[in-house]
C-alpha positions in Angstrom: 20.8 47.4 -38.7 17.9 47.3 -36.5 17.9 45.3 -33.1 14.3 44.8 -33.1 13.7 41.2 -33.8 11.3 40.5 -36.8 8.7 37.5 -36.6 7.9 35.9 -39.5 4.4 34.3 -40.4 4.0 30.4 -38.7 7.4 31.2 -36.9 7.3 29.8 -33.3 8.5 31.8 -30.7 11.1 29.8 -28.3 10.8 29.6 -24.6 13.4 29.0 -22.5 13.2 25.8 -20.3 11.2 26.4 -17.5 8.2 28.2 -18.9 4.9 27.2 -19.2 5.3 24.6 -21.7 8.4 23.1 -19.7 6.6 23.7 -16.6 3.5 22.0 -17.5 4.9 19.0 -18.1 7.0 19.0 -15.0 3.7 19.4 -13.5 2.3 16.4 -15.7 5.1 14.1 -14.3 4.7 15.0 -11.0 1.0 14.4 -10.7 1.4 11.3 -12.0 3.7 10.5 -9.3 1.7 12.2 -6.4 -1.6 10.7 -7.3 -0.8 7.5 -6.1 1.3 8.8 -2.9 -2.1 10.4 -2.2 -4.2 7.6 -2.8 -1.3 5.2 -0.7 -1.0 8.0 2.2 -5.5 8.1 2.6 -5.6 4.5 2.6 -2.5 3.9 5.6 -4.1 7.3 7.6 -7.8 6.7 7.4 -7.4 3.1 9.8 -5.5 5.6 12.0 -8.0 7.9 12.1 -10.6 5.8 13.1 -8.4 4.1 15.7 -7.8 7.8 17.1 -11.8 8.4 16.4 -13.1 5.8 18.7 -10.2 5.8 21.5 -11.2 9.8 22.3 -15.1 9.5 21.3 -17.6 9.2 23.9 -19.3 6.0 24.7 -22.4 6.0 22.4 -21.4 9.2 20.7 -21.6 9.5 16.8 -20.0 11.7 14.4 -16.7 12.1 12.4 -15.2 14.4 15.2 -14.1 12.9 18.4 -15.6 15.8 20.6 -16.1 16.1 23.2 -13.0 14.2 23.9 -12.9 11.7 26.4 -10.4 9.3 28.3 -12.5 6.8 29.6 -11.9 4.2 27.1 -7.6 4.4 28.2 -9.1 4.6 31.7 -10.7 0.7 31.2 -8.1 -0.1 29.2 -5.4 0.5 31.8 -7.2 -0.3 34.7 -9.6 -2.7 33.7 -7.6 -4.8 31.6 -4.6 -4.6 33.9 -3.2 -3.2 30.4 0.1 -1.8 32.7 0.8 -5.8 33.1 0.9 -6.7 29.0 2.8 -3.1 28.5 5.8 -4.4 31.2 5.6 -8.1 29.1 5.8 -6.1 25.8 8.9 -3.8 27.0 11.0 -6.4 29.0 10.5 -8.8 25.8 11.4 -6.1 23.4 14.5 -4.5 25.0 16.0 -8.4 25.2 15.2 -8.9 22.0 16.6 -6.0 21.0 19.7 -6.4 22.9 20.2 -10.2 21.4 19.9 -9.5 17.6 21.9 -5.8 18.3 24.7 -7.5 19.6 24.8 -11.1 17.9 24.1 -9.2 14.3 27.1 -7.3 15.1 29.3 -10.3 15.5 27.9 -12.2 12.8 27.4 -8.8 10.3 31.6 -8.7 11.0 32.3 -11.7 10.5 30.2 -12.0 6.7 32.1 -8.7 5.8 35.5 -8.7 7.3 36.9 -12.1 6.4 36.5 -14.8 3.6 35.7 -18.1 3.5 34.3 -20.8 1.3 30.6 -21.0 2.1 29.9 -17.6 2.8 28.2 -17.2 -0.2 25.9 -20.6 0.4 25.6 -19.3 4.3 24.5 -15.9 3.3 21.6 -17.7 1.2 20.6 -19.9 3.3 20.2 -16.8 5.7 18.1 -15.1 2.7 16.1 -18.6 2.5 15.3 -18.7 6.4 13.2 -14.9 5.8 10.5 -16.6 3.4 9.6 -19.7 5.9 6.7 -18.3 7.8 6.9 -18.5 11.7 3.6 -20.5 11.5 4.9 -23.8 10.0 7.6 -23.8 13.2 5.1 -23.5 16.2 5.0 -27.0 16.8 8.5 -27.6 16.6 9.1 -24.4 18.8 5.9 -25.7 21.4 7.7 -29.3 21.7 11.4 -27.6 22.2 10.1 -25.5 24.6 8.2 -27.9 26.9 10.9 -30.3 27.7 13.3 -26.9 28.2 10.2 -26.0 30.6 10.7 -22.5 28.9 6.6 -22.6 28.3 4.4 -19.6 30.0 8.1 -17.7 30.5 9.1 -14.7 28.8 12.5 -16.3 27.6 10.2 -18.2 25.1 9.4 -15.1 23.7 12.8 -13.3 23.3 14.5 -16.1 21.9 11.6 -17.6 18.8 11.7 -13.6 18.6 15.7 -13.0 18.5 16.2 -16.2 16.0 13.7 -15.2 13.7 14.9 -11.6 13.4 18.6 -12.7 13.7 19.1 -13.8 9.9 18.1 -10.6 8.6 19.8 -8.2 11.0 23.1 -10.0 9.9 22.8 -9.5 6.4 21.8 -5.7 7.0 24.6 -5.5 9.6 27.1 -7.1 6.8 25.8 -4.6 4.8 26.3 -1.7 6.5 30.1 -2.9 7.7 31.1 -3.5 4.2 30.7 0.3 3.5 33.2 1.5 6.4 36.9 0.8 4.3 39.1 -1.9 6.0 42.1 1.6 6.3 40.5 2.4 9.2 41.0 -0.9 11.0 44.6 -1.5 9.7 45.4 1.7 10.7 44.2 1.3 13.7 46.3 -2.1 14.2 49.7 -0.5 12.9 49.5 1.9 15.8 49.6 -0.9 18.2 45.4 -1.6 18.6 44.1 -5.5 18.1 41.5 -6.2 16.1 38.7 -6.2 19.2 39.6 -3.0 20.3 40.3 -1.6 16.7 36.7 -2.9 16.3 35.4 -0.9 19.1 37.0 2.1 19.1 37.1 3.0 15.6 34.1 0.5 13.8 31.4 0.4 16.5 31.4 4.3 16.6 30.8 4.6 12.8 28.1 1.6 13.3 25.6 3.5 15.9 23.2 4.7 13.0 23.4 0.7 11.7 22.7 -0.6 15.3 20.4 2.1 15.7 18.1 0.9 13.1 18.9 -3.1 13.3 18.0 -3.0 17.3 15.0 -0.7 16.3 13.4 -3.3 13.7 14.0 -5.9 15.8 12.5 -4.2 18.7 9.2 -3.5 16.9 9.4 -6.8 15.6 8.9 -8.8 18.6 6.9 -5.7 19.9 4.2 -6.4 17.2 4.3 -10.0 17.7 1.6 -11.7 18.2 1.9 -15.6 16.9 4.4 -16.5 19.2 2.9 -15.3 22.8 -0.7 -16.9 22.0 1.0 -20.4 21.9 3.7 -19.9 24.4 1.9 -18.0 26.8 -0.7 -20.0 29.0 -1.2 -16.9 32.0 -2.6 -13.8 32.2 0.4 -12.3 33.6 3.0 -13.5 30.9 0.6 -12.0 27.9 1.7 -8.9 25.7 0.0 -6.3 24.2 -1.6 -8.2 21.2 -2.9 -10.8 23.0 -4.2 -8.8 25.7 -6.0 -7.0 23.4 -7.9 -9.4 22.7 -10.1 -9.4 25.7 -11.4 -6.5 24.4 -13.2 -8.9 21.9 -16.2 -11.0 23.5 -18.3 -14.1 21.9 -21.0 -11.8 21.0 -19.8 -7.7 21.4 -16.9 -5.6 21.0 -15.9 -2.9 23.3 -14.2 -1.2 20.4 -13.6 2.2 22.2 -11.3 -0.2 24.7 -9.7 -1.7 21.9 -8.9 1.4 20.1 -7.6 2.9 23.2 -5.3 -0.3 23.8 -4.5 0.3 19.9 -2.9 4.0 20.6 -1.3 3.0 23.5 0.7 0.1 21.7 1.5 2.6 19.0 3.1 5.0 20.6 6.3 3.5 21.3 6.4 2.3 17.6 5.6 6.1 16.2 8.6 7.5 18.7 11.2 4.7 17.9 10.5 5.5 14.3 11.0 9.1 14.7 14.1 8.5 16.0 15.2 6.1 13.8 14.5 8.1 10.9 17.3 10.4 11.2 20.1 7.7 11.3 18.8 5.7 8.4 19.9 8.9 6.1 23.2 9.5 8.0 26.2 8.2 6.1 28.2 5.9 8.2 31.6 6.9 7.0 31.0 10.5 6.1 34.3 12.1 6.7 36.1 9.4 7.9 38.6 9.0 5.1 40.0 12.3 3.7 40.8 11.8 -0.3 
């Protein structure tokens, strides 16, 4: 008998998965899932672009290109503005900040996964509640607390509206992420003589650095970004941060916005690093390896 393969009239030939029919509507589904990353990604990177466009453009200079490029808009920026001033306010608020929620999160994100009580549900809630009241409604409150603590035009204001607002939310990601490393490790730990602190440091906190990592991060570009807060608690030039010092940039009747652009990439940067960094330990898995099956 022949090997040759005979086709009949109307038959179909089959393809195997993969070819063009199977392709094309791989294809299919994934342009209807690119079309709107494309259309997301040219809406977030235009405003950047322009930010970018006026900072390096000439004064008076039109076009699409910033060429020739130019740093005399950083130049007013940091000189003029006494920009170096807000940039100090912005890191010395931020790195407290960040230290508060790291380490209080920590403490509190134990606590919510390590033990059981009766209103842990009910406290976890209310945690979850405290995120949808917007720090607006609360700057009165805040402005009267913090005149008779004479904490008003200080820095201290700052970190701690920043650290209690961000707190809530680093605890339940903290509670989170602590939950995932098993409870072996710990009483393992504590049968070969360890207490529960240092069984918490020496074998926990090491498996927590990508989790403290990205809480202290968030909370850092939190109170970096912040803007609400040091317009009402801030009365002196030399206690402003970066947003509000932006804003003399912005006149009653013109807008230098080749400053304000400049100012714009200079606040960035710190955010675009930390995030690069951060990135990395968000897809690391915090207990990868630790227990062998």
């Amino acid at each position: 008998m022949s090997n040759e393969t005979l086709i009949r009239p109307g038959a179909v030939s089959a393809r195997p998965r993969g070819a063009v029919g199977g392709f094309g509507r791989k294809v299919s589904r994934h342009g209807r899932v690119t079309l709107p990353l494309v259309v997301y990604l040219v809406f977030t990177i235009v405003p950047f672009y322009w930010m970018l466009l006026f900072a390096f453009r000439r004064p008076g200079a039109t076009g699409l290109l910033p060429w020739p490029i130019t740093f005399e808009h950083f130049a007013t920026v940091w000189n003029g503005l006494d920009f170096a001033t807000f940039f100090g306010n912005s890191v010395w608020v931020g790195l407290s900040t960040l230290v508060f929620v790291s380490v209080l999160s920590l403490l509190g994100g134990y606590a919510l996964a390590r033990y059981r009580f009766k209103v842990r549900g009910p406290f976890m809630l209310v945690l979850l509640c405290s995120q949808f009241i917007p720090g607006s409604m609360l700057l009165i409150p805040l402005f009267v607390i913090f005149r008779n603590l004479h904490l008003l035009n200080q820095l201290w204001s700052l970190i701690i509206a920043d650290s209690v607002f961000q707190l809530p939310l680093a605890t339940i990601l903290m509670a989170g992420f602590i939950t995932q490393i098993p409870v072996d490790l710990e009483e393992a730990a504590m049968i070969d003589g360890c207490s529960r602190l240092r069984g918490f440091l020496a074998v926990v906190l090491p498996l927590l650095r990508p989790a403290v990592v990205a809480v202290g991060s968030f909370a850092f570009i939190g109170s970096w970004n912040n803007f609400l807060f040091a317009l009402m608690f801030m009365q002196s030039q030399e206690h402003y941060t970066i947003p509000v010092g932006l804003n003399f940039t912005i006149g009653a009747y013109n807008v230098d916005f080749g400053a304000l652009a400049a100012g714009g990439v200079i606040a960035a940067l710190p955010v675009v690093i930390i995030f690069g960094v951060v990135q990395r330990y968000l897809v690391q898995g915090l207990s990868a390896g630790a227990v062998k099956g």
